[in-house]
Backbone as CSV, one residue per row, in Angstrom:
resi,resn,N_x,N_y,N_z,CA_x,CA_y,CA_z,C_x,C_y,C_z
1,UNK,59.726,80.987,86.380,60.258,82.339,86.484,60.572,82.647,87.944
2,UNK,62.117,83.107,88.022,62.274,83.418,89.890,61.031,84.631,89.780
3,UNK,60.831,84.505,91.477,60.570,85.280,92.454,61.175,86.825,92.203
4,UNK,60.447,88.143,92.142,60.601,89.316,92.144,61.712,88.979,93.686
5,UNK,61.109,88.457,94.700,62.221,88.236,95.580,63.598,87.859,95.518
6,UNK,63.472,86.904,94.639,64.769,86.058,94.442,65.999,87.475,93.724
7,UNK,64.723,87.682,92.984,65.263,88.703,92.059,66.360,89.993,92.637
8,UNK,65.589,90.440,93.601,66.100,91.315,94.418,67.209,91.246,95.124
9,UNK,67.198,89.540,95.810,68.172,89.335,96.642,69.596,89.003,95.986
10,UNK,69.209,88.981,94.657,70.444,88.392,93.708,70.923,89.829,93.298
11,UNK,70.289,90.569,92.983,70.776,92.059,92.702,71.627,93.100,94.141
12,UNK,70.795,92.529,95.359,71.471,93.229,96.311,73.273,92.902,96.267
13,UNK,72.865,91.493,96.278,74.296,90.767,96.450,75.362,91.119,95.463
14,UNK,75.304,91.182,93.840,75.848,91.702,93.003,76.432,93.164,93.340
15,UNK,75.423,93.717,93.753,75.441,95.695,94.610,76.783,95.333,95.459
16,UNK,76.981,94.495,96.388,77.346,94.285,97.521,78.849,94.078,96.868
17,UNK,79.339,93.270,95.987,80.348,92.735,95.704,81.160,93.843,94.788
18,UNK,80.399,94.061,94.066,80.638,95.717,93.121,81.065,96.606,94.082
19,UNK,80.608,97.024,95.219,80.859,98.182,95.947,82.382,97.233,96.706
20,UNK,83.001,95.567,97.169,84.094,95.475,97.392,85.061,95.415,96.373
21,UNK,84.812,95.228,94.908,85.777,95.056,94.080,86.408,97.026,94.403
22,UNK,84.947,97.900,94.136,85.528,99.079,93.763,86.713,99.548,95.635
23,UNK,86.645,98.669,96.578,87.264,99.219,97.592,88.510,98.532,97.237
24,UNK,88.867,97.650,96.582,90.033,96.994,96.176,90.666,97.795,94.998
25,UNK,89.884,98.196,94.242,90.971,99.091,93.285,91.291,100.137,93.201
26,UNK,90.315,101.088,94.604,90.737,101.906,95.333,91.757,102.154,95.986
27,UNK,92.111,101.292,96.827,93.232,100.518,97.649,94.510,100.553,96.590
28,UNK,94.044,99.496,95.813,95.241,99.803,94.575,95.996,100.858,94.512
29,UNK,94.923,101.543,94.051,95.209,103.200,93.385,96.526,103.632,94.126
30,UNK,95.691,103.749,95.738,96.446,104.282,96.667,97.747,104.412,96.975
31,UNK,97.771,102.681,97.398,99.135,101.875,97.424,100.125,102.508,96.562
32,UNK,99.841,102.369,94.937,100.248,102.996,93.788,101.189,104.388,94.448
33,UNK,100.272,105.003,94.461,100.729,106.634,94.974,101.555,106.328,96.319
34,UNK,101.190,105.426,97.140,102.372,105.724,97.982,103.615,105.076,97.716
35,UNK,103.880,104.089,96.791,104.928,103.592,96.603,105.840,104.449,95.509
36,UNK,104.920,105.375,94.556,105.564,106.435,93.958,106.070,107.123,95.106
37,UNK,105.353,107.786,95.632,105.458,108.825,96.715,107.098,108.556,97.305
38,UNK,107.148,107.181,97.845,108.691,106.606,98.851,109.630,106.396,97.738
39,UNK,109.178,106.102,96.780,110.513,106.520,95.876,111.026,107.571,95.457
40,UNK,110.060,108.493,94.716,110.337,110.270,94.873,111.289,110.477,96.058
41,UNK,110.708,109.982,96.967,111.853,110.258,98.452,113.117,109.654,98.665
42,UNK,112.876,108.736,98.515,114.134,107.753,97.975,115.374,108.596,96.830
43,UNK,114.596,108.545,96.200,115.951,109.616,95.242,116.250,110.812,95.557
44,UNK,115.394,112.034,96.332,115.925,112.692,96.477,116.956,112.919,97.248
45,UNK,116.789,112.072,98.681,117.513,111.820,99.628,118.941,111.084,98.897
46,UNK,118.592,110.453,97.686,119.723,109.572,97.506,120.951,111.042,97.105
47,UNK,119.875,111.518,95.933,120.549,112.965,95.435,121.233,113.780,96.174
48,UNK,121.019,114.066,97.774,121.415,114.707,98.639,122.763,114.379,98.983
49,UNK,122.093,112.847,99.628,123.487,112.067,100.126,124.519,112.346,99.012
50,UNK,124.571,112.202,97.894,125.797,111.907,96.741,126.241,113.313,97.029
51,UNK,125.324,114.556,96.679,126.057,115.565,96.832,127.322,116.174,97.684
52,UNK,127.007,115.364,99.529,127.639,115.335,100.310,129.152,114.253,100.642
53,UNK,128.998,113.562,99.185,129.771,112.354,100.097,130.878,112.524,99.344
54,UNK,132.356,112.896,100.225,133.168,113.502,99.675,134.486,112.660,99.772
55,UNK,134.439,111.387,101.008,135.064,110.314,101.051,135.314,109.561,100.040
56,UNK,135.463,108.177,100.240,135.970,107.274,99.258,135.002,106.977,98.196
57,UNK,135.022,106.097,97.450,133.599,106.034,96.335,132.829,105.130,96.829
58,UNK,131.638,105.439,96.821,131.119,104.208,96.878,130.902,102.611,96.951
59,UNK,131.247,102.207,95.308,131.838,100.662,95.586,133.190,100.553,96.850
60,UNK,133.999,101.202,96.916,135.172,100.988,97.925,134.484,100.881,98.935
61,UNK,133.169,101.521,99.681,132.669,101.785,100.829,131.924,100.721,101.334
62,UNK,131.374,99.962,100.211,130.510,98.709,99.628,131.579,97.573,100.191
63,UNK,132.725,97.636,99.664,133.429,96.475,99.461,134.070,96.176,100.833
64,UNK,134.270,97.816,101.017,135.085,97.573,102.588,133.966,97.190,103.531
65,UNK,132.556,97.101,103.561,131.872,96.716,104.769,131.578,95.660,104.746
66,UNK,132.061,95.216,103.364,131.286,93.624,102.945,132.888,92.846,103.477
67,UNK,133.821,93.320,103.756,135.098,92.431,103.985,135.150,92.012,105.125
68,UNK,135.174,91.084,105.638,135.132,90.181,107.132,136.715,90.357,107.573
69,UNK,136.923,91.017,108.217,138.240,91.537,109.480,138.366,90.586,110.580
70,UNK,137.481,89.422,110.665,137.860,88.647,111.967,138.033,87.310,111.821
């Protein structure tokens, strides 16, 4: 039969690893919310821009920067 010691030191360690899993799916979480967060922003800004853009269309704007002139 282990050691009440052994015992202990195997339980601390378990404690120990439990408390990094939960900082990792914490982290997760987070990440999560901020990558929602920059997209929310992302569209609204996109929403803005469209409202304003009164020039050519888009793909034309696309196509003309993608065309090599030299």
């Amino acid at each position: 039969m282990e050691s009440i010691g052994a015992i202990k030191k195997h339980l601390d360690y378990m404690s120990h690893e439990i408390v990094e899993i939960k900082k990792l799916i914490v982290g997760l979480e987070s990440d999560k919310q901020k990558s929602n967060r920059a997209w929310d922003d992302l569209m609204s800004v996109s929403d803005q821009i469209s409202e304003k853009w009164t020039e050519v269309s888009a793909a034309d704007e696309i196509t003309s920067q993608r065309e090599k002139t030299w």
